[in-house]
mmJSON file of the N, C-alpha and C atoms, coordinates in Angstrom:
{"data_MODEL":{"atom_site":{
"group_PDB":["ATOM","ATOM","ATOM","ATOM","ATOM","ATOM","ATOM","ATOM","ATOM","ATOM","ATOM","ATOM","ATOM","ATOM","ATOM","ATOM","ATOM","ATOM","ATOM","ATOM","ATOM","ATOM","ATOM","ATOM","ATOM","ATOM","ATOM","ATOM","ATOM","ATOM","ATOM","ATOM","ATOM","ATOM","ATOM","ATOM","ATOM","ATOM","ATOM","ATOM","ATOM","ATOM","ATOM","ATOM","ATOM","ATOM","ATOM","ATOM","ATOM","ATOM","ATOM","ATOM","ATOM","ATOM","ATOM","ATOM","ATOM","ATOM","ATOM","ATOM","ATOM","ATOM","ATOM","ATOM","ATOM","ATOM","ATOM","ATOM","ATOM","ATOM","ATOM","ATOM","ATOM","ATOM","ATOM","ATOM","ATOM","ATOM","ATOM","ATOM","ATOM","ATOM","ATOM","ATOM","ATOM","ATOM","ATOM","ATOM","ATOM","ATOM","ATOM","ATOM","ATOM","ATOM","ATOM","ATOM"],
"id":[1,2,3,4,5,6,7,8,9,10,11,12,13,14,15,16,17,18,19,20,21,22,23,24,25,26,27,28,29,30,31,32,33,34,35,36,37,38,39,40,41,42,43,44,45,46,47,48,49,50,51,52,53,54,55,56,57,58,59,60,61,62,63,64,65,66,67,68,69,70,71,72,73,74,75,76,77,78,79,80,81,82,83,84,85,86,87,88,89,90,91,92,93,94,95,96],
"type_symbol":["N","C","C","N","C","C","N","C","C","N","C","C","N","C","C","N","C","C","N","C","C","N","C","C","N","C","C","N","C","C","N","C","C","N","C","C","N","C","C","N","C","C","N","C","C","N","C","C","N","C","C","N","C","C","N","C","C","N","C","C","N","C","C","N","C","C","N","C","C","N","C","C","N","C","C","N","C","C","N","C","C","N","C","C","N","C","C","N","C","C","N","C","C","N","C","C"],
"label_atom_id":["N","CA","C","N","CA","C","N","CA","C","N","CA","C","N","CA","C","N","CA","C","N","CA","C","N","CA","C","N","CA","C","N","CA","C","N","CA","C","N","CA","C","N","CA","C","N","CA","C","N","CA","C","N","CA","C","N","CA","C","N","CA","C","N","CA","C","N","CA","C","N","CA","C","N","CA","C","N","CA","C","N","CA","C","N","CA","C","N","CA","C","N","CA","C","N","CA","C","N","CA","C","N","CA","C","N","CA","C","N","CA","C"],
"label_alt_id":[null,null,null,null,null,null,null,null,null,null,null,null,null,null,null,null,null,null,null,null,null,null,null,null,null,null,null,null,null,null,null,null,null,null,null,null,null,null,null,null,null,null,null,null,null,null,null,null,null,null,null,null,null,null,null,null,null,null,null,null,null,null,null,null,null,null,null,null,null,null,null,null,null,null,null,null,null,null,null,null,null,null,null,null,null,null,null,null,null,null,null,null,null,null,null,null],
"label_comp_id":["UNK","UNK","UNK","UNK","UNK","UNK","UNK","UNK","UNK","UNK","UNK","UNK","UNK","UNK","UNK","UNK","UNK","UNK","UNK","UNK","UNK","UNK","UNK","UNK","UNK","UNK","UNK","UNK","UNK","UNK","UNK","UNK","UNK","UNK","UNK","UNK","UNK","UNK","UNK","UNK","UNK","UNK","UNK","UNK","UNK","UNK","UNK","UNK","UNK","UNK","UNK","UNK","UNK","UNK","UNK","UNK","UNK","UNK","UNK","UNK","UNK","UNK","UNK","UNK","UNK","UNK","UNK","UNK","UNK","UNK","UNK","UNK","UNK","UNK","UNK","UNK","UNK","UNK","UNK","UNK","UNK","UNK","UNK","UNK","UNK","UNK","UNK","UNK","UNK","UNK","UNK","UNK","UNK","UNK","UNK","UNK"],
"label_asym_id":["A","A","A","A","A","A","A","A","A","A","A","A","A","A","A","A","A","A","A","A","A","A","A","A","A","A","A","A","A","A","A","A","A","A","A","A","A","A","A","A","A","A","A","A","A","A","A","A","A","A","A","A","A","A","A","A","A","A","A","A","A","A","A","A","A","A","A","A","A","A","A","A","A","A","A","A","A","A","A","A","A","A","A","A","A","A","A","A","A","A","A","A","A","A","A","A"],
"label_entity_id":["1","1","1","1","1","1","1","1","1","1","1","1","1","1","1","1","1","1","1","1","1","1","1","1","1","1","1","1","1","1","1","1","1","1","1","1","1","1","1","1","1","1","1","1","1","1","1","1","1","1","1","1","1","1","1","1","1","1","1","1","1","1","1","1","1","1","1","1","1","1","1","1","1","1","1","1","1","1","1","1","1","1","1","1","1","1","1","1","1","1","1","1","1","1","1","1"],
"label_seq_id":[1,1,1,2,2,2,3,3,3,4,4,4,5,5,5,6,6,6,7,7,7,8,8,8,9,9,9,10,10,10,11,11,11,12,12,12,13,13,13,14,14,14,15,15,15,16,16,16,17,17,17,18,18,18,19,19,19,20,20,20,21,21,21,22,22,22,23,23,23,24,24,24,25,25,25,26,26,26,27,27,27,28,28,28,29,29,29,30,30,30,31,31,31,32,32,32],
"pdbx_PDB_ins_code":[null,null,null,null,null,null,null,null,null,null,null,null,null,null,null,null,null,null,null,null,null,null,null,null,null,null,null,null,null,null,null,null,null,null,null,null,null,null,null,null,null,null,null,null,null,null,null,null,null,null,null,null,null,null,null,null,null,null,null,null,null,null,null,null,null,null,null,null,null,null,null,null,null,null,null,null,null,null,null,null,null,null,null,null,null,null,null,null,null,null,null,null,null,null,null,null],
"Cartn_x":[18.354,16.96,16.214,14.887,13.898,13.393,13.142,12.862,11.728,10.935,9.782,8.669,8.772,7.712,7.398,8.675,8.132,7.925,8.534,8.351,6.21,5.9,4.415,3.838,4.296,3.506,3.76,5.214,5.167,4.99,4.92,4.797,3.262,2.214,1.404,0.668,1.51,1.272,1.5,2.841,3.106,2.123,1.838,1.302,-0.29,-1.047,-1.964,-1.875,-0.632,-0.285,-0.271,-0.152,0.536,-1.034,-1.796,-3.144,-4.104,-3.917,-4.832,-3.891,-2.956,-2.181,-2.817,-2.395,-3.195,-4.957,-5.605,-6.995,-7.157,-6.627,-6.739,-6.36,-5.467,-4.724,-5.738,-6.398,-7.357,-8.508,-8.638,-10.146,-10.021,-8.668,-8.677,-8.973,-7.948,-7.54,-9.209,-10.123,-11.811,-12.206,-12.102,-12.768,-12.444,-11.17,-10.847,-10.883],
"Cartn_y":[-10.098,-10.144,-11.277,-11.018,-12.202,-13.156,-14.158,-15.066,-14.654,-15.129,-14.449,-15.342,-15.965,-16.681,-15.253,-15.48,-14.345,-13.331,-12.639,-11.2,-11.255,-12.305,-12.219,-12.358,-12.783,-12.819,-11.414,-10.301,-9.628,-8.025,-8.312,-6.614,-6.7,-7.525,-7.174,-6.51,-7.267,-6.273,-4.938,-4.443,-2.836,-1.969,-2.73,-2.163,-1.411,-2.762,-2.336,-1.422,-1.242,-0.087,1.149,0.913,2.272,3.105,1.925,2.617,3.164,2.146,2.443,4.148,4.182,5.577,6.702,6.412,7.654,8.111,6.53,7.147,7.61,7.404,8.369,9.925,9.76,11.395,11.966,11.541,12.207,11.98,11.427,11.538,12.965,13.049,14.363,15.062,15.119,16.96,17.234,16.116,17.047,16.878,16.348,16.783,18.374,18.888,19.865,20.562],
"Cartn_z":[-4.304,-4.778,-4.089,-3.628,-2.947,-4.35,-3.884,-4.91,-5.37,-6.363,-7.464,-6.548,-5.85,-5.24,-3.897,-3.24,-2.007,-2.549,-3.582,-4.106,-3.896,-4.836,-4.944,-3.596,-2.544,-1.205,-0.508,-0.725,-0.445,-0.697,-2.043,-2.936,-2.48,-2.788,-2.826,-1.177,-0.301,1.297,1.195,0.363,0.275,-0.157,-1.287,-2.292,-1.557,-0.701,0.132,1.048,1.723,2.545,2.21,1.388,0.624,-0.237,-0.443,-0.82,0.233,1.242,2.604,2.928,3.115,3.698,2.595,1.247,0.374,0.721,0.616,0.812,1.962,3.508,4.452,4.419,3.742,3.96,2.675,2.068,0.738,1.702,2.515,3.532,4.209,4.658,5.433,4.907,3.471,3.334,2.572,2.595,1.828,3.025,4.589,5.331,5.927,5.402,5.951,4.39],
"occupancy":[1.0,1.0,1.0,1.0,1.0,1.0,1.0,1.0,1.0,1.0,1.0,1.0,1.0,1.0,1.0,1.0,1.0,1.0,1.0,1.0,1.0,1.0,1.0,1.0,1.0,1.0,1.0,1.0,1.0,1.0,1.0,1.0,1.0,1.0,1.0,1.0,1.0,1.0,1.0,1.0,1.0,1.0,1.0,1.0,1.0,1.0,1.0,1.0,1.0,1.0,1.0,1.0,1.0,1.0,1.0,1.0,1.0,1.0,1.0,1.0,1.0,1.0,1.0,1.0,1.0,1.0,1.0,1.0,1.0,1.0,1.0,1.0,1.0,1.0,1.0,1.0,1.0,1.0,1.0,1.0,1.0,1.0,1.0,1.0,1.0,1.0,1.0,1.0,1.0,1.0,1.0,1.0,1.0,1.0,1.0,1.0],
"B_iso_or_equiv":[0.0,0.0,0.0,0.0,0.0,0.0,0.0,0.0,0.0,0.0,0.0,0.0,0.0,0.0,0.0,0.0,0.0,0.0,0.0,0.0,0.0,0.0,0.0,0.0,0.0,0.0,0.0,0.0,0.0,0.0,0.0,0.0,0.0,0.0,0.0,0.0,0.0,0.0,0.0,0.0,0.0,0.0,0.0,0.0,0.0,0.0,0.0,0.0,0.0,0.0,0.0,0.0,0.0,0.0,0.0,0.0,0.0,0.0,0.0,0.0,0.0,0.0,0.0,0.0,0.0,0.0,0.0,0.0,0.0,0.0,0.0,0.0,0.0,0.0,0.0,0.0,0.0,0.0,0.0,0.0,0.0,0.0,0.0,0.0,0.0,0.0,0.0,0.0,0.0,0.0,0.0,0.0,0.0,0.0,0.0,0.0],
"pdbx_formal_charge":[null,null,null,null,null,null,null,null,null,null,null,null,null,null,null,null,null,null,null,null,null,null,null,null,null,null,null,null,null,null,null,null,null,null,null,null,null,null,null,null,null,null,null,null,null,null,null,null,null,null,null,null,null,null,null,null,null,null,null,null,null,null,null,null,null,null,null,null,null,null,null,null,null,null,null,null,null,null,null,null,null,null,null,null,null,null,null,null,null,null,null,null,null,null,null,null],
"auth_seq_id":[1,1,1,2,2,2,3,3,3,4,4,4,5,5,5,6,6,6,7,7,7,8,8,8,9,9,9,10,10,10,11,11,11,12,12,12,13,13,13,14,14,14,15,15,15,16,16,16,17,17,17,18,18,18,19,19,19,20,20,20,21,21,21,22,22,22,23,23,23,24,24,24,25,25,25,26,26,26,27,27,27,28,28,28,29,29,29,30,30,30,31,31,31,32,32,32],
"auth_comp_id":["UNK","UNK","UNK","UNK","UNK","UNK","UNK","UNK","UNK","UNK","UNK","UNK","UNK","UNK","UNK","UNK","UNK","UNK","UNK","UNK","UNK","UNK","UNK","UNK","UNK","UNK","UNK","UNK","UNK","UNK","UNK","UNK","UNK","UNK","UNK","UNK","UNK","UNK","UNK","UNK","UNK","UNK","UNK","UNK","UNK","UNK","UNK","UNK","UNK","UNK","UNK","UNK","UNK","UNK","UNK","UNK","UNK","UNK","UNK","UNK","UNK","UNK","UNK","UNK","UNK","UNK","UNK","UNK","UNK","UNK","UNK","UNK","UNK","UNK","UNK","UNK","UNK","UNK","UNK","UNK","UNK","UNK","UNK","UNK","UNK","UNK","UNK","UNK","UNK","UNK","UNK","UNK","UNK","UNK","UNK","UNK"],
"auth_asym_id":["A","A","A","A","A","A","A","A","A","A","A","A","A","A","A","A","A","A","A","A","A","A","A","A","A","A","A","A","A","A","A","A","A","A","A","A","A","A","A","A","A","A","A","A","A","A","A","A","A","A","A","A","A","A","A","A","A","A","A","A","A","A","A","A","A","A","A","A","A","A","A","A","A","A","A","A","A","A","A","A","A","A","A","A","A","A","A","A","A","A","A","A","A","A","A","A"],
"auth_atom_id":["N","CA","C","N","CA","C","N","CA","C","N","CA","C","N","CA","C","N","CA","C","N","CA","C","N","CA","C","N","CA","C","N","CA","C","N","CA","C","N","CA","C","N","CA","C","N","CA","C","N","CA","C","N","CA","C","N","CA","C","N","CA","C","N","CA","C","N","CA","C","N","CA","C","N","CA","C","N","CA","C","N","CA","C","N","CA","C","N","CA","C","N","CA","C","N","CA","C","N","CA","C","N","CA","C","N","CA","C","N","CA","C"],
"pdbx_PDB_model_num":[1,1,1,1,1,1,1,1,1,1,1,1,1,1,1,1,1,1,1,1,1,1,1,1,1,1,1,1,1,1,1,1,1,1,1,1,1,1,1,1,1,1,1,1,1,1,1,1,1,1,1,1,1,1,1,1,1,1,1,1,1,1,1,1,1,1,1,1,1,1,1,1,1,1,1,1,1,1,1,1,1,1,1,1,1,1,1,1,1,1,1,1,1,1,1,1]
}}}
């Protein structure tokens, strides 16, 4: 397990990834 200090510097990078990837692929599928 990462320590509770890095956990907070790094979940929250995923977490952004992972929203930016959904709202693109929901950009597409109403442009198409």
């Amino acid at each position: 397990m990462l320590p509770i200090s890095l956990r907070a510097d790094i979940e929250p990078v995923f977490n952004t990834e992972e929203m930016e990837e959904t709202t693109g692929n929901a950009e597409i599928d109403q442009t198409n």
